[in-house]
C-alpha positions as CSV (number, residue, x, y, z in Angstrom):
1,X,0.0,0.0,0.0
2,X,1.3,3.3,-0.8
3,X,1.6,6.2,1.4
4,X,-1.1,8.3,-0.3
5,X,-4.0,5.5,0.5
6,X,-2.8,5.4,4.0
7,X,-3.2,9.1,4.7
8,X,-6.5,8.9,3.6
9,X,-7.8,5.9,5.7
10,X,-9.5,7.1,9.5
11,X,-7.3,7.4,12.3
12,X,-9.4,5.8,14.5
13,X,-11.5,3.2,13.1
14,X,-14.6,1.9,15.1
15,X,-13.0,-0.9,16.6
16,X,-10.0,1.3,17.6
17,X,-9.7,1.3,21.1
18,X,-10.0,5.3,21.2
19,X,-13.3,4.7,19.5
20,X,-13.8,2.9,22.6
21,X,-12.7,5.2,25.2
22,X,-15.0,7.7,23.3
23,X,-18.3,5.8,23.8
24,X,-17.2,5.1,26.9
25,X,-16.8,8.8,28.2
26,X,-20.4,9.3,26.4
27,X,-21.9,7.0,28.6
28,X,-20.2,8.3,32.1
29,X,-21.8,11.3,30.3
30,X,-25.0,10.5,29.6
31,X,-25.3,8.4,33.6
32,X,-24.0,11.3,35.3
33,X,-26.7,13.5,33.7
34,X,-29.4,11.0,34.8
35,X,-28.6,10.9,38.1
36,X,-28.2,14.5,38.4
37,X,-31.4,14.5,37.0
38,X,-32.9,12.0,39.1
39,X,-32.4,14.2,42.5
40,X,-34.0,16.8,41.3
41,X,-37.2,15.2,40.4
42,X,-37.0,13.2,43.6
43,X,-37.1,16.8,45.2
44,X,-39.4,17.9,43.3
45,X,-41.9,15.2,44.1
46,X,-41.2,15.7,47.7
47,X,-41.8,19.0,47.9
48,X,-45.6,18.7,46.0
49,X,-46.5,16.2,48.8
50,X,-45.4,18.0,51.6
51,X,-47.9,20.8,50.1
52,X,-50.6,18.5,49.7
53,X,-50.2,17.4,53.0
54,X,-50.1,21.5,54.3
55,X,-53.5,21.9,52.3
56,X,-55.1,18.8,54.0
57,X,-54.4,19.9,57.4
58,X,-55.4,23.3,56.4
59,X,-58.8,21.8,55.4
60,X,-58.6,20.1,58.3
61,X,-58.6,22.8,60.4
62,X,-60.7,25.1,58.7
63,X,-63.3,22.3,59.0
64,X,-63.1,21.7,62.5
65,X,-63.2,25.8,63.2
66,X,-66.5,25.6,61.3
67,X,-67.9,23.2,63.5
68,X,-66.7,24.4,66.7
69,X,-67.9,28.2,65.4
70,X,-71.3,26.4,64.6
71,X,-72.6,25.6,67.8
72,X,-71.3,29.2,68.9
73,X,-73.3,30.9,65.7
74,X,-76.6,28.8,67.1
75,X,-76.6,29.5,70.8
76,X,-75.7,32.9,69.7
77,X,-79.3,32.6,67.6
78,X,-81.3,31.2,70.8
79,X,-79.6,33.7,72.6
80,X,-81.4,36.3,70.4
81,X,-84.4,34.7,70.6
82,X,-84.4,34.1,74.7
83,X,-83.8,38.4,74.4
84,X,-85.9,38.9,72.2
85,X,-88.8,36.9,73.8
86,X,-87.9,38.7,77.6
87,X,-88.4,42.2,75.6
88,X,-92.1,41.2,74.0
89,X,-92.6,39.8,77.6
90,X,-91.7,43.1,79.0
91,X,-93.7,45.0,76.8
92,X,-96.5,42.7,77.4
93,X,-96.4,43.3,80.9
94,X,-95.5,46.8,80.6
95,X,-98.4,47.4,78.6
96,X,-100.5,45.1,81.3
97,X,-99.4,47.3,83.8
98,X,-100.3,50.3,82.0
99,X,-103.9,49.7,81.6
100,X,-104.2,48.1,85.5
101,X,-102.9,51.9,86.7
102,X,-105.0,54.1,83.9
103,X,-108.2,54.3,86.1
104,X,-109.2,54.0,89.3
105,X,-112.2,54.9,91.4
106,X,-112.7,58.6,92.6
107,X,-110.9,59.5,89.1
108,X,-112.9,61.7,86.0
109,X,-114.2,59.0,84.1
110,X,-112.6,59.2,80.2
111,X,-114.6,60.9,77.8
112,X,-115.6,58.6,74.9
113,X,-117.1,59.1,71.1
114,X,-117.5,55.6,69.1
115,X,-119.9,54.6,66.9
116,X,-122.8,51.9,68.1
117,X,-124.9,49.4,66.9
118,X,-127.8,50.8,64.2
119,X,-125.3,53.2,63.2
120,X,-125.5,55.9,65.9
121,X,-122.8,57.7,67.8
122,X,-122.3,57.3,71.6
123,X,-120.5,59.8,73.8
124,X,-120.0,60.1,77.6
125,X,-121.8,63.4,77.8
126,X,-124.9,61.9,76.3
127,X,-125.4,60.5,79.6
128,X,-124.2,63.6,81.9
129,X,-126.5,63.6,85.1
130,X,-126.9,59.9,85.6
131,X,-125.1,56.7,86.2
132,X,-123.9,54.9,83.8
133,X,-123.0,51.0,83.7
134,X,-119.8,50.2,80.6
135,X,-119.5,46.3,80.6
136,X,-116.2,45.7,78.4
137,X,-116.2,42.0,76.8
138,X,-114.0,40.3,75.0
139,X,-115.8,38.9,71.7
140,X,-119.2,39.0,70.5
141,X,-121.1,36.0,70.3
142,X,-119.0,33.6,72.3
143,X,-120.2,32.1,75.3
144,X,-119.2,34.2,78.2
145,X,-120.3,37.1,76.6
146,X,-123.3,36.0,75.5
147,X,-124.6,34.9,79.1
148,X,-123.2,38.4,80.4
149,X,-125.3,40.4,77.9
150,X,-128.4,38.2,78.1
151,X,-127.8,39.2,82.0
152,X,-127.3,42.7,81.6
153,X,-130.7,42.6,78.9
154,X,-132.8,40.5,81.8
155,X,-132.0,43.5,84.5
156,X,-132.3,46.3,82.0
157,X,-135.8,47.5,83.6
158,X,-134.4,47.2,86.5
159,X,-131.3,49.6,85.7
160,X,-133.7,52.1,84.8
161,X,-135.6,52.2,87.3
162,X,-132.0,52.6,89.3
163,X,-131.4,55.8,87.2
164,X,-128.5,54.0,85.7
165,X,-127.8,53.4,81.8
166,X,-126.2,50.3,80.5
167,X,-123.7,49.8,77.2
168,X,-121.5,47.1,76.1
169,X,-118.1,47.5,74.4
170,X,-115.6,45.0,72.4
171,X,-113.3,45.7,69.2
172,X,-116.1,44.0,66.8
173,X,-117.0,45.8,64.5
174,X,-120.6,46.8,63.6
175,X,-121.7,44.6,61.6
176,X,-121.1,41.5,64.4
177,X,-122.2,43.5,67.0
178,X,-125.7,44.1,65.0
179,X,-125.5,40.3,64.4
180,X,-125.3,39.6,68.3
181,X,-127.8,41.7,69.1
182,X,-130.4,40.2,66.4
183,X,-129.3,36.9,67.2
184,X,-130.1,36.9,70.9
185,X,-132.2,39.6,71.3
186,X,-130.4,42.2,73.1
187,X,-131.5,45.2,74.2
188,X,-128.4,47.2,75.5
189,X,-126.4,49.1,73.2
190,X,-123.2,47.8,71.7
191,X,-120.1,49.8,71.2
192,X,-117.5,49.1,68.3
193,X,-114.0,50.1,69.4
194,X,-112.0,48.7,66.6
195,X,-109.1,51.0,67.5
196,X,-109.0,50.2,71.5
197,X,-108.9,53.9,72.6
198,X,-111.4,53.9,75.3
199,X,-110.8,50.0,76.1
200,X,-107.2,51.4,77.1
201,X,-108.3,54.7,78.6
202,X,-111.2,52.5,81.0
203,X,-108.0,49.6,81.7
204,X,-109.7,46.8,79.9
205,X,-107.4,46.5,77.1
206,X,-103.9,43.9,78.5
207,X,-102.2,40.7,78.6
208,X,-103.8,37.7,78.1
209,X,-103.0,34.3,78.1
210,X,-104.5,30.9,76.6
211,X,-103.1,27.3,76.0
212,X,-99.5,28.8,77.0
213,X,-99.3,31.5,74.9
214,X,-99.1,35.2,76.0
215,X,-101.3,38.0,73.7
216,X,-102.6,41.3,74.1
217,X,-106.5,41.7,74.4
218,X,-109.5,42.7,76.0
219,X,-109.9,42.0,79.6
220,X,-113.6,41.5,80.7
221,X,-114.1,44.4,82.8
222,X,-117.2,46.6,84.4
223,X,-117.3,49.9,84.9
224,X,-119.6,52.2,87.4
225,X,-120.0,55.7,86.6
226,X,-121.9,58.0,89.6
227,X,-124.0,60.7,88.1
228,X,-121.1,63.2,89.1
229,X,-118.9,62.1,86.2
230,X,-116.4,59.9,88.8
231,X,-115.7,56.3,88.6
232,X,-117.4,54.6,91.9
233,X,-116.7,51.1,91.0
234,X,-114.4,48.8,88.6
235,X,-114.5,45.3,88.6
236,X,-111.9,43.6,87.0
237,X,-111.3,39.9,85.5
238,X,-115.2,39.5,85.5
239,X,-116.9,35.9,86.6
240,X,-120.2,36.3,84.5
241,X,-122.2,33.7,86.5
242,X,-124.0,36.5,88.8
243,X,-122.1,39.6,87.8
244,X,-125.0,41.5,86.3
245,X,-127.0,41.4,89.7
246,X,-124.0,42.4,92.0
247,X,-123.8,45.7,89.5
248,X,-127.2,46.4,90.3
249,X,-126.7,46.3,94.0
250,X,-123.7,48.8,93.5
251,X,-125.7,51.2,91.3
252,X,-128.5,51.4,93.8
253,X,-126.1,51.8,96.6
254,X,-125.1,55.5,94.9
C-alpha cells in the first residue's frame, strides 16, 4: 500500500480502542446527567407532597373551626331569641301594667265618642247627670259574653228604674255586633272600638293568656259611673255567673 492511501484511511477506526474510550466517556456522560437529574425530580416530588399534606391539614382545620364556630353561631341565635322573647314579655307586661294603673275609682271618668250598633254615635256626655253601667267583653257571640249580655238585657228595667244606663263595648265591628244583638235579642247598646282607645283609657285593654301562649287583648271588665262624672266602681277579670246582679246592687247603693 502506498503512502497516499494510507493518509487517507480514518485514524481511528470503530474498533479502535479510542473509539472505545469515546463511547465510553459518552456514557459516564450520559449516567452522570441521569442521576443528576434524578435528585431533582425526587425533590421535586417531595416537595408537592409536603404541600398537599399542608393543604389537608389546612382543610382540616378550617373544617373543625366551622364546626366548633357552629354551635357558637346557634346558641348565639337562641340567645337572640331568649332576648328577644324577655323584651315582647316586657312589653307585654309593661303594657298590662299600664292599663291596671290608667283608672281608678274617685278619678274623672274618660270621655268617649265611638260609633254603636244601628249606626248611631255614643259619647260620655250623652249621659251627663246619671249613672252609667260600661261592661267591656271580649268577643261577640261567644259564650261568656253572650250569658253576660243576656244578663245585663234581663235587669235592664231594673237599671232604669236605678237611674243608671247600660252599654257594652268590644273591638267587633258593627256589623257582628248588630249580628249579636239580632241573634239573641239584646236590648243594650253595643259599642265598636276597633281602635281600643277607650278599652285602654277605662284599663280593659292587656295581657292575656291561653293554651301557654301570652297576647294582648280585651280584659272582661265593668265599669260604674256616679252621676257626678267619677268612677265609683271597677271590677276587674269579671266571673259572669252572677255579675250582672251584684252591678245592680252597686248602682243602687249610689
Amino acid at each position: 500500500m502506498s503512502k497516499k492511501s494510507r493518509k487517507k484511511s480514518p485514524k481511528t477506526p470503530s474498533g479502535s480502542p479510542t473509539a472505545k474510550k469515546k463511547t465510553q466517556k459518552t456514557r459516564a456522560s450520559t449516567q452522570t446527567r441521569g442521576a443528576k437529574t434524578h435528585p431533582t425530580s425526587a425533590s421535586k416530588l417531595s416537595k408537592a407532597g409536603a404541600k398537599a399534606a399542608s393543604h389537608k391539614a389546612a382543610s382540616k382545620r378550617l373544617k373543625s373551626s366551622e364546626k366548633t364556630s357552629k354551635p357558637a353561631a346557634s346558641a348565639s341565635a337562641v340567645s337572640a331569641k331568649s332576648l328577644s322573647a324577655r323584651s315582647l314579655s316586657a312589653k307585654s307586661l309593661s303594657a298590662k301594667s299600664l292599663s291596671a294603673k290608667s283608672l281608678a275609682e274617685g278619678q274623672k271618668a274618660p270621655a268617649f265618642r265611638l260609633p254603636r250598633d244601628g249606626g248611631n254615635v255614643v259619647t260620655l256626655s250623652d249621659y251627663a247627670g246619671q249613672k252609667l253601667v260600661l261592661f267591656f267583653y271580649p268577643r261577640a257571640d261567644t259564650p261568656g259574653c253572650t250569658r253576660e249580655a243576656i244578663d245585663f238585657t234581663r235587669l235592664k228595667d231594673a237599671f232604669t228604674a236605678a237611674g243608671t244606663a247600660v252599654l257594652g263595648i268590644s273591638a267587633d265591628p258593627l256589623k257582628a255586633q248588630e249580628k249579636f244583638r239580632d241573634k239573641h235579642s239584646l236590648g243594650i247598646p253595643l259599642i265598636s272600638d276597633e281602635q281600643h282607645e277607650m278599652l285602654e283609657a277605662y284599663g280593659a285593654w292587656g295581657e292575656k293568656s291561653m293554651y301557654g301562649k301570652s297576647f294582648l287583648g280585651i280584659l272582661r271588665t265593668t265599669v260604674l259611673i256616679g252621676s257626678d262624672g267619677k268612677v265609683a266602681r271597677i271590677w276587674r277579670n269579671v266571673r259572669v255567673d252572677g255579675h250582672a246582679d251584684e252591678v245592680l246592687l252597686a248602682a243602687r247603693s249610689l
